[in-house]
Each structure stands twice: as structure tokens, then as C-alpha cells.
C-alpha positions as a printed Julia matrix, in Angstrom:
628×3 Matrix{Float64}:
 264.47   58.4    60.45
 263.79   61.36   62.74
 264.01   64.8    61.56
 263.06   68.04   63.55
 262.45   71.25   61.2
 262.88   74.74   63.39
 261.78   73.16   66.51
 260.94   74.93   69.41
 259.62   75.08   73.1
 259.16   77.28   75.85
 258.42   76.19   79.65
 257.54   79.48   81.19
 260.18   81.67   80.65
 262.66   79.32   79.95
 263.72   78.18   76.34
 264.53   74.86   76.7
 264.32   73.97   72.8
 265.52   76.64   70.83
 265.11   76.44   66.58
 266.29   72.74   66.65
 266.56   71.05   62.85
 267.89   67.85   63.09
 268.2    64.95   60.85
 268.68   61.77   62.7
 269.64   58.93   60.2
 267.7    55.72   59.47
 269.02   52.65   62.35
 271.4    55.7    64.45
 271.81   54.37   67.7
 271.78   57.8    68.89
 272.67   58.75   72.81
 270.81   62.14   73.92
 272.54   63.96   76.39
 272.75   67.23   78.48
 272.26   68.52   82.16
 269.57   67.33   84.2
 266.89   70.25   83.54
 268.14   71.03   80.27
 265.08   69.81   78.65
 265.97   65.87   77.59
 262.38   64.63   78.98
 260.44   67.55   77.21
 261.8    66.36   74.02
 260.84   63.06   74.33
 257.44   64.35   75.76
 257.02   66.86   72.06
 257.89   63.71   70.08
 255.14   61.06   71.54
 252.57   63.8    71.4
 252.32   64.83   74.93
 252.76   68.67   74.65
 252.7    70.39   71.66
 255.68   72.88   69.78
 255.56   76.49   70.14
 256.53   76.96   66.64
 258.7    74.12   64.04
 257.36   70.48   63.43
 259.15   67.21   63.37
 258.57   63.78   61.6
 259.16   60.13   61.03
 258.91   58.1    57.76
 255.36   57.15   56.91
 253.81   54.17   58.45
 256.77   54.54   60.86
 256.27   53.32   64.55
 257.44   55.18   67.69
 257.35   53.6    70.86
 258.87   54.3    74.55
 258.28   52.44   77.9
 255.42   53.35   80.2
 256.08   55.24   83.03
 253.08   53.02   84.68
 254.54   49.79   85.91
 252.26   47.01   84.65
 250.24   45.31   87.21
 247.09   42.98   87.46
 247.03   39.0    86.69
 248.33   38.45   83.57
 251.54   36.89   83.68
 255.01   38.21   82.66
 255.26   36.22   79.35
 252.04   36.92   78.22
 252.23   40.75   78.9
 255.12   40.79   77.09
 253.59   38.74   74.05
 250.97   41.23   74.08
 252.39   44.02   73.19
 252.67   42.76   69.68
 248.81   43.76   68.96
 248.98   42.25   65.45
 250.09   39.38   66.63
 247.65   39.2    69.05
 244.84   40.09   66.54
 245.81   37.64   64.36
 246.28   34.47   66.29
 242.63   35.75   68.08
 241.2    35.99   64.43
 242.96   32.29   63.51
 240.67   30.53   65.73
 237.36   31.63   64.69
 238.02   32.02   61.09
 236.62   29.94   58.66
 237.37   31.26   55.03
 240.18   29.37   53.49
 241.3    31.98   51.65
 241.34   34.55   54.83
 242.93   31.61   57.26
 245.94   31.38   54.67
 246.28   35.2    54.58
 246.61   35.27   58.21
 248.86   31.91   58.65
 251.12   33.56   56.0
 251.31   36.86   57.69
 251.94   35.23   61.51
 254.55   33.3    59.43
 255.85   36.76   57.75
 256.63   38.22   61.47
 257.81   35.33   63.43
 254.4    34.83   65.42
 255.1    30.9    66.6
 258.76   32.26   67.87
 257.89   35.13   69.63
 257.39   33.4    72.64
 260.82   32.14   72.91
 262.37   35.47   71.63
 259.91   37.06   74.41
 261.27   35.11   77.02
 264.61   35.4    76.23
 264.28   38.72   76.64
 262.74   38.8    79.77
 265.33   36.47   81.24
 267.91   38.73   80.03
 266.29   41.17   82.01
 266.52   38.77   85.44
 263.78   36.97   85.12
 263.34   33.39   85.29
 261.42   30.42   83.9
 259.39   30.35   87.37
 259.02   34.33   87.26
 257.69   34.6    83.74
 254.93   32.38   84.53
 253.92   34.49   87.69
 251.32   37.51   87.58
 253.05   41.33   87.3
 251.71   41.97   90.51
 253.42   39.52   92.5
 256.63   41.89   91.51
 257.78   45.38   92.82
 257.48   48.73   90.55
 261.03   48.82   90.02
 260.75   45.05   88.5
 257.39   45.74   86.21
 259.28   48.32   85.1
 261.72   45.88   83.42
 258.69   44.39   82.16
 257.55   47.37   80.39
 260.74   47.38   79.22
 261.29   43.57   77.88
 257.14   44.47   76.0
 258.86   47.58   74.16
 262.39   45.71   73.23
 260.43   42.36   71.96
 257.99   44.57   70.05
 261.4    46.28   68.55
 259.43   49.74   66.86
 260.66   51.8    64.08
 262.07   53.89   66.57
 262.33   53.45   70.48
 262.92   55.91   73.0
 264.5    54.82   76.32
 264.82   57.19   78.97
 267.28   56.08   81.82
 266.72   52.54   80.81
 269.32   50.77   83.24
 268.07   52.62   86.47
 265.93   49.65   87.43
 268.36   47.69   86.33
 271.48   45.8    88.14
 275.06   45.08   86.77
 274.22   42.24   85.31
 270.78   43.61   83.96
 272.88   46.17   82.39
 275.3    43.99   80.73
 272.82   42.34   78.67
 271.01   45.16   77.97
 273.79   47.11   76.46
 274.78   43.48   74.41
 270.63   43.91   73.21
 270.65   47.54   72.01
 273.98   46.81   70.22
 272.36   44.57   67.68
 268.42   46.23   67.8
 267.81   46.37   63.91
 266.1    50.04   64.27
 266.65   53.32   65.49
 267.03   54.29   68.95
 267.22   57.34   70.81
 268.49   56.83   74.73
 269.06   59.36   77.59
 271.27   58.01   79.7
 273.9    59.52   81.99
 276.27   56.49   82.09
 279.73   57.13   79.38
 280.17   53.28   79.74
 276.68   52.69   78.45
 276.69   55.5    75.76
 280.0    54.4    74.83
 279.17   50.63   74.08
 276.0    51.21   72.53
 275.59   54.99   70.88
 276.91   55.66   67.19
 275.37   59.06   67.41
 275.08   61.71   70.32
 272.95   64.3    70.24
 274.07   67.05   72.03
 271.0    69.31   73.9
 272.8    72.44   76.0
 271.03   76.15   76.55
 268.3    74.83   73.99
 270.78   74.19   70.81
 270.81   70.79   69.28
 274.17   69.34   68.02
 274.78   66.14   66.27
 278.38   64.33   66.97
 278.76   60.93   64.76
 280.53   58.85   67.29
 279.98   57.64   70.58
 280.09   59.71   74.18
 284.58   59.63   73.86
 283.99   60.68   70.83
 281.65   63.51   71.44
 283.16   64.69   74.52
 286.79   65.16   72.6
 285.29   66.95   69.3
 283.31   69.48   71.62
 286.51   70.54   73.69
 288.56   71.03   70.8
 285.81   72.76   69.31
 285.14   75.13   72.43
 289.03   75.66   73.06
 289.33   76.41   69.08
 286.14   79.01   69.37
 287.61   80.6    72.84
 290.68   81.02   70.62
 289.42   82.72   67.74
 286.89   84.62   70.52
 291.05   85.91   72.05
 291.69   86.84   68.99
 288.68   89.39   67.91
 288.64   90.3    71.59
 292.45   91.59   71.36
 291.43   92.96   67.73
 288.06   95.0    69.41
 290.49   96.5    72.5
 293.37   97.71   69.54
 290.31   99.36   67.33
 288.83  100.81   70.21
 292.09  102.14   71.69
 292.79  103.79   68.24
 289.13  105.05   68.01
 289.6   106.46   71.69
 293.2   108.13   71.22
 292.22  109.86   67.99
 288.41  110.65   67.37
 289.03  114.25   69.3
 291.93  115.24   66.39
 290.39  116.33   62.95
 293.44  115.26   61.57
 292.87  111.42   62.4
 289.13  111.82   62.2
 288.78  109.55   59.06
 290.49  106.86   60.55
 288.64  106.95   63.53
 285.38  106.33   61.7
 287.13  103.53   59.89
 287.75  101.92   62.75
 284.42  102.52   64.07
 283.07  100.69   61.05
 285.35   98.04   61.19
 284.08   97.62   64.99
 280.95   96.8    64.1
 281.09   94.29   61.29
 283.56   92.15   63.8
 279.74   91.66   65.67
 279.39   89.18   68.4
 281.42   86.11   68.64
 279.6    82.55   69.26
 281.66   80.8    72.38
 280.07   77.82   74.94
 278.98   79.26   77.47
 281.12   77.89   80.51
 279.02   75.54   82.64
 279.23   75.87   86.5
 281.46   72.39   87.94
 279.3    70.34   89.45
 280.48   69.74   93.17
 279.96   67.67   95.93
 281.13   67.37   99.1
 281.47   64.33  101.84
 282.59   65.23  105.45
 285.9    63.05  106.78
 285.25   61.08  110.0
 286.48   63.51  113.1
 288.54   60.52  114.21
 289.87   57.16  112.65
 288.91   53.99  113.77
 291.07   50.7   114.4
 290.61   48.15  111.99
 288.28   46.21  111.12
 285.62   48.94  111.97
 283.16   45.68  110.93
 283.84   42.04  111.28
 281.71   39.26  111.29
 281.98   35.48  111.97
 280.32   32.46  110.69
 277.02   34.66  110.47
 273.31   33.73  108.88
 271.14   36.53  108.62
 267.54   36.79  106.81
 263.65   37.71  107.81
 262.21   35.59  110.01
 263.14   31.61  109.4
 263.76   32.47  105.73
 268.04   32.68  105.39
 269.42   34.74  103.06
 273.19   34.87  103.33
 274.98   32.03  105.53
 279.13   31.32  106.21
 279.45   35.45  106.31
 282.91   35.56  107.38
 283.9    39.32  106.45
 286.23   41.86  107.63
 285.79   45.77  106.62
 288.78   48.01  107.18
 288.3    51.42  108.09
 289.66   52.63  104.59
 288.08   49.95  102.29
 286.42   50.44   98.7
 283.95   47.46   98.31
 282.22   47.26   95.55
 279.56   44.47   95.84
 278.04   42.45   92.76
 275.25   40.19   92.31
 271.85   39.82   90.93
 269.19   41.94   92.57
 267.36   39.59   94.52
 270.5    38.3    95.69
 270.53   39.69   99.06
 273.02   42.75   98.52
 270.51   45.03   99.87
 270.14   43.04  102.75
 273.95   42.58  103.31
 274.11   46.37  103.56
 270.98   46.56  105.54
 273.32   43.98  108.07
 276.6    45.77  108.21
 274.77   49.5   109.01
 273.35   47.28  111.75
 269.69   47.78  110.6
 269.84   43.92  111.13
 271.11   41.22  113.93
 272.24   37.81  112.65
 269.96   34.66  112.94
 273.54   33.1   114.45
 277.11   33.72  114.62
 278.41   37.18  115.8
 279.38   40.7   114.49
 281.45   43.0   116.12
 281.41   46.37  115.36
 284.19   48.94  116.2
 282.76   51.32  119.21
 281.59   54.97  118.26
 281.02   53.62  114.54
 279.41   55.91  112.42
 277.82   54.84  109.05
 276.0    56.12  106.54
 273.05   54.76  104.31
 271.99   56.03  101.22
 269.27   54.51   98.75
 267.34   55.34   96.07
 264.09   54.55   98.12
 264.74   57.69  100.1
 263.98   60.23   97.75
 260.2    59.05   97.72
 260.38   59.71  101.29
 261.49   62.83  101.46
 258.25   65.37  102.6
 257.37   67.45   98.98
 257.05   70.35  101.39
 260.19   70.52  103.07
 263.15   72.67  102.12
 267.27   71.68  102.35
 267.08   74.67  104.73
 264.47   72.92  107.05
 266.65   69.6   106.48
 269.88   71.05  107.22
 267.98   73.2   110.22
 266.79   69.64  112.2
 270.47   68.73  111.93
 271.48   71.67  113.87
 269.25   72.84  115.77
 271.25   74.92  117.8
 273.02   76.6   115.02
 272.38   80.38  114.1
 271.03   80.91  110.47
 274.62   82.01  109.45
 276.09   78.45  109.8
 272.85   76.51  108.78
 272.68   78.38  105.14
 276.9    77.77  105.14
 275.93   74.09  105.83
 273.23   73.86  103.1
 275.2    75.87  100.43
 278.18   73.09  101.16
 275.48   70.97  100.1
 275.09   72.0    97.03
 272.21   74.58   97.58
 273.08   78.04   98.38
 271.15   81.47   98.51
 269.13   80.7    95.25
 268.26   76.74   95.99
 268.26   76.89  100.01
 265.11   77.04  100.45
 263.26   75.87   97.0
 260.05   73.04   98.44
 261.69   68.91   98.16
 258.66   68.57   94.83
 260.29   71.57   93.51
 263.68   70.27   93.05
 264.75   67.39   90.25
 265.8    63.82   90.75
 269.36   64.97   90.75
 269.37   67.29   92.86
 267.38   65.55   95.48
 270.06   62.32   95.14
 272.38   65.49   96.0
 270.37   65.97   98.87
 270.02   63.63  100.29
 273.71   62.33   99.84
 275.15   65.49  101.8
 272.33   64.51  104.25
 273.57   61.26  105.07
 276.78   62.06  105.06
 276.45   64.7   107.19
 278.68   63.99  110.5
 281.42   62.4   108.75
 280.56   58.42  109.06
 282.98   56.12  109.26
 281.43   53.6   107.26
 279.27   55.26  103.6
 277.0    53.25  102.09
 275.88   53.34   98.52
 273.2    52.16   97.11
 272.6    53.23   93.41
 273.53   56.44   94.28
 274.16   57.5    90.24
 270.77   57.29   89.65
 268.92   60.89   88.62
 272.27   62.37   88.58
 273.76   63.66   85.17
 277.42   62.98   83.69
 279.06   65.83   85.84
 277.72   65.17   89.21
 278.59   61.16   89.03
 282.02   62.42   87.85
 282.08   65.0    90.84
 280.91   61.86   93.05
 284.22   59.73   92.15
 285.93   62.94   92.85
 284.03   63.48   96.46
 285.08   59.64   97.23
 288.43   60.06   96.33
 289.02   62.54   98.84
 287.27   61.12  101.17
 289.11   59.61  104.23
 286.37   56.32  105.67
 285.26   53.31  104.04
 282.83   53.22  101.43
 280.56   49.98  100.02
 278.99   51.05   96.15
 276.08   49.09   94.9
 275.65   50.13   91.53
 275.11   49.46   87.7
 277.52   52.19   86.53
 280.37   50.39   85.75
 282.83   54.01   85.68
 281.86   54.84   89.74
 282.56   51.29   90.43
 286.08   51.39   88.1
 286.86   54.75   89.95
 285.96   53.88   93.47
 286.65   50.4    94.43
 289.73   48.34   94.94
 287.82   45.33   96.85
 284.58   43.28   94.92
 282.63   41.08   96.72
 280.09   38.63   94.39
 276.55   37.91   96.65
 275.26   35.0    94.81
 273.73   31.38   95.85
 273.51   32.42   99.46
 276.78   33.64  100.23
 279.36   37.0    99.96
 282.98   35.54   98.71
 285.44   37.47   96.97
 285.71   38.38   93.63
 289.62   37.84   91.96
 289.49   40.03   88.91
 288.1    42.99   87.84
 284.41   44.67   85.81
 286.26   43.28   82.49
 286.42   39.97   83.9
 282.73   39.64   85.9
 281.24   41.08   82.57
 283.09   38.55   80.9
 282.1    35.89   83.33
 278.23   36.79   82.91
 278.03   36.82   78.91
 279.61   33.63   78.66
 277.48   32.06   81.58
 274.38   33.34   79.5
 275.98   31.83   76.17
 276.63   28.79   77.61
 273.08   28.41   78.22
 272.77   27.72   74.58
 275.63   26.12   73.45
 275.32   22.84   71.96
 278.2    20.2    72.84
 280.44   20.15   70.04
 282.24   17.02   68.49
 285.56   16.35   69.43
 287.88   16.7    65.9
 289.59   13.32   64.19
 292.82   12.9    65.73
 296.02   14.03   64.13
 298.5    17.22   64.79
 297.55   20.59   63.93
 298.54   22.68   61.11
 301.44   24.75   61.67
 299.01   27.67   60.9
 296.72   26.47   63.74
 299.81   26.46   65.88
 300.64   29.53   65.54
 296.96   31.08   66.23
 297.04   29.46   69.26
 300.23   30.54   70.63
 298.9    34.23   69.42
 295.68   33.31   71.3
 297.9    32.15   74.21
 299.97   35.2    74.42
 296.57   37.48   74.09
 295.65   36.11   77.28
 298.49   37.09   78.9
 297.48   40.82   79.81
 294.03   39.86   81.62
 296.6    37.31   84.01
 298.97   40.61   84.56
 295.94   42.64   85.81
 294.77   39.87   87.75
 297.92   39.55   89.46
 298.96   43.21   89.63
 295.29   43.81   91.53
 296.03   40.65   94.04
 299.48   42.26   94.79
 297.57   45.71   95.11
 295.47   43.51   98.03
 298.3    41.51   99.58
 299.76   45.34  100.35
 296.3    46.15  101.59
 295.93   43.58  103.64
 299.56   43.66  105.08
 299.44   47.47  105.92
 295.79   46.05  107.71
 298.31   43.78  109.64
 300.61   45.98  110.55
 298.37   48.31  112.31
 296.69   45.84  114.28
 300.02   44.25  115.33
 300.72   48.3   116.51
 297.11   47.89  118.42
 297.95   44.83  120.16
 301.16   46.42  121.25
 299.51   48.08  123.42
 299.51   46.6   127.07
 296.6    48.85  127.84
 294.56   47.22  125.92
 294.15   43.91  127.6
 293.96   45.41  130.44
 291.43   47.97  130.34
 289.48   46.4   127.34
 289.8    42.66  127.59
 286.47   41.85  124.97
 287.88   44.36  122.45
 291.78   42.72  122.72
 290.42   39.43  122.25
 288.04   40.07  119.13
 291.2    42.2   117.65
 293.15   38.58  118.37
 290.51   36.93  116.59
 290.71   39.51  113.69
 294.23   38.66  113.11
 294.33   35.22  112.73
 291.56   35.62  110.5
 293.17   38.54  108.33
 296.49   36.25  108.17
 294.49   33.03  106.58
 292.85   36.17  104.07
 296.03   36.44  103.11
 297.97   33.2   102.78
 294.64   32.4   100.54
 295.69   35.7    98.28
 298.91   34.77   98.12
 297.71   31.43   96.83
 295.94   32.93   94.45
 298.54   35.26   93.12
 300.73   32.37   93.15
 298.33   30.55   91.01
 297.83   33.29   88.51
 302.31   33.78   88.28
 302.32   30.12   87.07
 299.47   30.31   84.33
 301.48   33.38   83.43
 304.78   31.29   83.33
 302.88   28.83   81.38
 301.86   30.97   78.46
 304.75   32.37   78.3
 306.6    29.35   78.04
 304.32   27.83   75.35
């Protein structure tokens, strides 16, 4: 399909696109990856004819169509649906052309050809697609501006995948995107009928979709058949096989020269010398990966711990104004908790996390949170607000003020941006680096209580992996909203579903709430079946369904292996407030705090007799396929 002959650019000084031929085959499903900055956009930028090659050309079949989604987010009047319908300009053309025509012969060319591409079902397949995307019967009918950029950017994106080109080329298509958003996209790109080409920085995503990864580091191209596991294993064994054979020649170079450097003085051994001189020089250089700097990323530990719950609320309502968004909130946060929370955007997860960093009171019921709490806020919104002229010096500087310049560029270089980056201007730096930013920046005097939202977005494969890595170590609670399914695998132990009003917890894990979402989207169009003649099944029948049976067996032993994981949770929990309200000094000198802890408890214990219920629930459906 796509096929790049001696391709090359230069930005500046920089190569980013050295001699590239490439052949990418017809329908690939191809993942394009590499550090942020290693020149992933440029590409896309040579191939849709935005800058132009220093040297090298590439090409598509003829007649073949290329298309990518608009950076512009689409705005004005026309509504959702028919935006979407119009980016099928033949379409268009024709059914434009079908009401003034009068020649018979011309009105049956065009009725055939509308027939020929599915012209009276695009609507439907359009608005599937758009309510894959999140959108609703109500929302497609409403004008793109009564949405936000980040949701006309789904738009843009439902126009290119119902237009489905020769080739498409998504760049970070699920950043606008929720969990769920992402679920059905990655179920779409699995079955587009052409060729693809997708940056992306999520494994998951690459994984489920990609057939192909092409491989852009230092400005070399590689091709890997495969998907991202795939690619990732073939290029270590490749680099530990060529740092091998590099051992090798280097131990062969150091016993030549130390021949050539013993002898070349003696006439008697002169001959040999200049053998091995020869011999030297045809080993010539050996080609080795160059070894790519970690990425690393550091979040400061709370000075001091906090009693739990550092946040607990009761029977609370918040929202804007007379408008509710969440009622019944009856949540507890521990001071070492790992809540990941799902949902539909538009949900109200944003303003759940809004509540708990106290950026919100309730409309009624109470929250109490622990004194001296310290939390953190991070979202994407932030980077746009950063000032294009500042510098992480100058950021790091107005958090300590009184600091000398020693211990400011220490701080900023534990940031991430030492002598060479410290003090580069905010418009100078890339998405990735500013999410680094500002992640260090809210983090900065070791909260209690970090909040995530979409923080994987803009950064590449090694930084989200050096994220997980940063939470792990890291000693306070932390709440992830997020469509990367890996940080939310790594990182959370607790999931909370905000849906129809309300936060209640989820029992299972990703497997099971992706699970839950594609089959509430089939159902949508699942006709009721007829119930079968009656009569006993075949023993053949039988026996598939005791297979079936015993298939579902493993889900219910990871179901109740992560409900025992949060009975222990919860009990530890217990047993440290029971140590609290040991303390006779506590009534005494802080008679509010005792009683809320009071309330805490009893609160904590029905959380978890209902666990236990649950886990005793799950044992008996375990019991029961077992015993069928």
C-alpha cells in the first residue's frame, strides 16, 4: 500500500528521517512507534503533503486515498450526523445531483452508483459510529458547537472512520477519548477493511489492534510483522544478539592490537604486525542500538502519614448550581488507596475529583477531610495553561523562593530537566515533557492524596512505564482517570464505576468492565431469539456446556482472589483505626475528630460484611460449576 524509496528529512540539524525504504503491505494495520521527538508527526506531515523530502520519494497505489483527522475541531451549525455524512463528498454530490436531474439515463447512473457504495445506509453506519464514539441519539442531532474541542475532535474522528480511506492515519487517536471510547474504538480498527497507520503510545492498544509495527529510532525505519509484544521481544533479542557479536570483535580488535603493539618495533615480527594491521581494518565498525537514556520520574512521599480515611464522605449531593450531578456519595479513601475510577466522560468523574481535592462543597450531606491533607491535581487542561515563556527553572524557582540556585537546579533536574533542559521556554518543550512538568510540579511537597487525570497523555511508552514505576514507590493515595488500560492494570487495586448519578464499586477487574461494555453495546442489537422445541440435549451439547461451564471458572477465581485482596485491605484499614481509637487522648483533646473516626468505623465494618457477601456469593457460583 505504502512504500517509501530512500526517504529522507532534516529539521535543522537534526536527521530525523534518515534513507527510509519501506514497503508497507496492502490492509497492514501497522502501529508507528518511537520516542516523543523522534520524528513520528514529521512523517505523517511528509506523507499528506505538508513539508516536502530532502531527498527519496514515497507512494500509494494509483487512485489510492489518504486521509487523517483534522487537527481543527469542527465547529459551526451543522449537526453531528450530518458532518459526519458529509465527509463522504461523492455521496454528497450525488444525492445533491439526484434531485435536480432529469435524464433517465444519468438518474439511473447515479441511483446505481449511491446503490454501489451504500449511500441510503450510511446514515445508520454514520451514527453508529458516532455513538460508538459517546454520542447519543439526542447529541447527533445537536450542532458541533454546542460541544467542547476535545468532543469535535471525536467528531473529526467518527467523519474519517465512516469515510474508511485507502489508507488512514491516526495520530494519538484515543487521547480524547475515555475507557469506554477506547474500547470500541480498538473493536472498530480491528475489523477496518483498509490500511492503517496509528501512533499511539498505549501497548494495550497497539497490541489489540497492530499486525505491523514500524519501528522509527535515530532516523532508521524498521518493520516488525507482529504486534507491540511482538516487536518489543524480536528487538531485544536482536540488540542483545548484536551487543554479543559487537563483545566478540571488540575482544578480537584489543588481541590484534595488543599483537600489533608488542611486535611492530622487532623486524623479526614485522610481517605479522602488518597482517594484523590489515586484518584491523577490514573488522570496520560494528552496527549496535544505541542505548537509550531510562526515562525517569520521580514523586515526593508525604513527610508524614495520615490516619485513615484521609477523605470520607456521607450521604453527599454535589453539582453546579441546582443542577446534581452525583447523589448517595457515601465513600471512604484510605491514606494508601489505588482508585481507579471508570465511567463515561460526561459522567461526572471530573467533577468527583474536582470534590474530593476540595475544589468543591457538597449541595448536602458532609465530608470530612483528615487535617493537614495535602493533595495533588493533575489534568490535561493544565498544560494549555502553562505561560509559553516560562522556564522549569522559573517554575521550580516560585516554589522556593528562598532556596539558593544550587538546590533550585537540584530540584528541577529531579524533575526531569537538568543543566541542558532547566531552563529551555514552556513553547519550547514537547507535550511529554510538559505532562512531565507539570506532574513533578504538582507533586511537589509530597501530597497525601495524587490525583490523576489522563496523565498518559503526550507521554511515550517509556515515561508511562516509568510512571507505574514512580507510583509504585510511592507511599500516599493515588485516584487514576485514564483510558490506558496498562497504568490502570499496574496502579490500582480499588475501581469505582461513576455512572447514572452515582460512584459504587466495581467487583471485577478491566477484563470484566470491558467485557461488561461490549456486550451492553451488543445487546443493543440483539434480536430476541426463539426458545428451542423441548427435549434433552445431545450428549455432545452436554459436554460443550460443561467445557463452557468450567471456562468460566477462572474469571470467578480472579473475582474472588481480588475481593479477598480487599477484605485484607479493608481489615488492615480496621485495625488501625481500632489502634486510633485506643487512644484516650483522643476524645479528650479532639472530641469532633473521635466521633467522625467512630462514624468511619461502623461504616468501614458494613463495607465489609457487604464484601464478604460478595465473595461469598462468587465461592458458591464457583462451587456450582464445579459441581456441574
Amino acid at each position: 500500500m505504502l512504500t517509501l524509496n530512500e526517504l529522507t528529512y532534516r529539521l535543522g540539524p537534526r536527521l530525523l528521517i534518515d534513507n527510509a525504504t519501506i514497503a508497507l503491505p496492502n490492509g497492514a494495520r501497522c502501529g508507528l512507534v518511537g520516542r516523543n521527538g523522534c520524528g513520528k508527526s514529521t512523517l505523517f506531515r511528509l506523507l499528506l503533503g505538508e513539508i516536502a523530502a530532502e531527498s527519496g520519494t514515497f507512494a500509494l497505489p494509483r487512485g489510492a486515498k489518504m486521509g487523517h483527522v483534522a487537527q481543527e475541531a469542527p465547529g459551526g451549525p451543522v449537526t453531528l450526523l450530518d458532518y459526519v455524512l458529509a465527509a463522504d463528498t461523492e455521496r454528497t454530490a450525488l444525492l445533491a445531483e439526484a434531485e435536480t436531474a432529469t435524464d433517465a439515463l444519468r438518474i439511473s447512473d447515479i441511483q446505481t452508483r449511491l446503490y454501489d457504495i451504500g449511500a441510503h445506509a450510511a446514515p445508520a453506519r454514520a451514527a453508529a459510529i458516532l455513538a460508538g464514539l459517546g454520542f447519543d441519539a439526542e447529541a447527533q442531532a445537536r450542532p458541533c458547537s454546542d460541544f467542547s474541542g476535545g468532543w469535535r475532535m471525536r467528531v473529526s474522528l467518527a467523519a474519517m472512520l465512516f469515510l474508511e480511506p485507502d489508507m488512514l492515519l491516526l495520530d494519538e487517536p484515543t487521547n480524547y477519548l475515555d475507557i469506554e471510547g477506547a474500547i470500541w474504538l480498538k473493536s472498530h480498527l480491528k475489523r477496518y477493511p483498509n490500511t492503517l497507520l496509528i501512533v499511539s503510545h498505549d501497548k494495550d492498544f497497539l497490541n489489540e489492534v497492530c499486525d505491523n509495527i514500524l519501528h522509527l529510532d535515530r532516523g532508521k525505519m524498521t518493520l516488525y510483522r507482529g504486534n507491540y509484544s511482538t516487536f518489543a521481544k524480536e528487538r531485544a533479542e536482536k540488540q542483545m544478539q548484536l551487543e554479543r557479536e559487537a563483545g566478540k570483535v571488540a575482544a578480537q580488535r584489543e588481541h590484534l592490537q595488543a599483537f600489533i603493539d608488542r611486535f611492530k618495533a622487532k623486524a623479526s615480527k614485522a610481517k605479522q604486525a602488518q597482517s594484523r594491521v590489515k586484518q584491523l581494518e577490514k573488522l570496520g565498525p560494528v552496527v549496535t542500538y544505541a542505548h537509550e537514556e531510562s526515562a525517569k520520574l520521580f514523586l515526593p512521599n508525604p513527610e508524614k502519614q495520615l490516619a485513615p480515611p484521609i477523605v470520607s464522605m456521607d450521604n453527599c449531593a454535589i453539582g453546579y448550581g441546582d443542577r446534581t450531578v452525583l447523589r448517595n456519595l457515601n465513600l471512604f479513601i484510605s491514606d494508601d488507596d489505588r482508585i481507579g475510577l471508570l465511567g463515561q466522560n460526561g459522567n461526572g468523574k471530573s467533577t468527583l475529583v474536582k470534590f474530593i481535592a476540595g475544589r468543591m462543597e457538597p449541595q448536602h450531606g458532609s465530608v470530612t477531610r483528615a487535617p493537614k491533607i495535602k493533595v495533588a491535581y493533575f489534568a490535561q487542561h493544565q498544560l494549555d495553561e502553562l505561560s509559553e515563556k516560562d522556564t522549569p527553572y522559573i517554575l521550580v524557582r516560585r516554589k522556593l523562593p528562598q532556596a539558593g540556585e544550587a538546590q533550585v537546579r537540584s530540584k528541577a533536574a529531579q524533575l526531569g530537566f537538568g543543566f541542558d533542559k532547566a531552563d529551555t521556554p514552556i513553547e519550547k518543550l514537547s507535550g511529554g515533557e510538559k505532562a512531565r512538568l507539570l506532574l513533578g510540579l504538582a507533586a511537589f511537597d509530597g501530597p497525601h492524596l495524587l490525583i490523576l487525570d489522563e496523565p498518559t497523555n503526550h507521554l511515550d511508552i517509556p515515561m508511562r512505564e516509568a510512571l507505574v514505576e514512580a507510583l509504585a514507590e510511592y507511599k500516599g493515595a493515588v485516584i487514576i482517570v485514564s483510558h490506558d488500560r496498562a497504568i490502570l492494570d499496574a496502579s490500582c487495586d480499588r475501581l469505582l464505576l461513576v455512572a447514572d448519578g452515582q460512584v459504587k464499586t466495581f467487583d471485577g477487574d478491566l477484563d470484566d468492565y470491558e467485557a461488561l461494555i461490549v456486550s451492553g453495546r451488543s445487546s443493543k442489537d440483539d434480536k430476541p431469539r426463539e426458545e428451542g422445541k423441548a427435549g434433552a440435549s445431545s450428549s455432545a451439547d452436554a459436554r460443550a456446556q460443561k467445557a463452557e461451564r468450567r471456562a468460566n471458572l477462572k474469571p470467578l477465581r480472579d473475582k474472588a482472589a481480588l475481593l479477598e485482596a480487599q477484605i485484607e485491605k479493608y481489615q488492615g484499614i480496621l485495625a488501625r483505626t481500632d489502634i486510633a481509637l485506643a487512644n484516650p487522648e483522643l476524645f479528650t483533646k479532639y472530641p469532633d475528630r473521635a466521633k467522625q473516626i467512630v462514624k468511619d468505623r461502623a461504616q468501614l465494618v458494613k463495607h465489609i460484611e457487604a464484601t464478604e457477601e460478595l465473595w461469598l456469593g462468587v465461592m458458591a457460583e464457583i462451587e456450582a460449576v464445579q459441581a456441574a
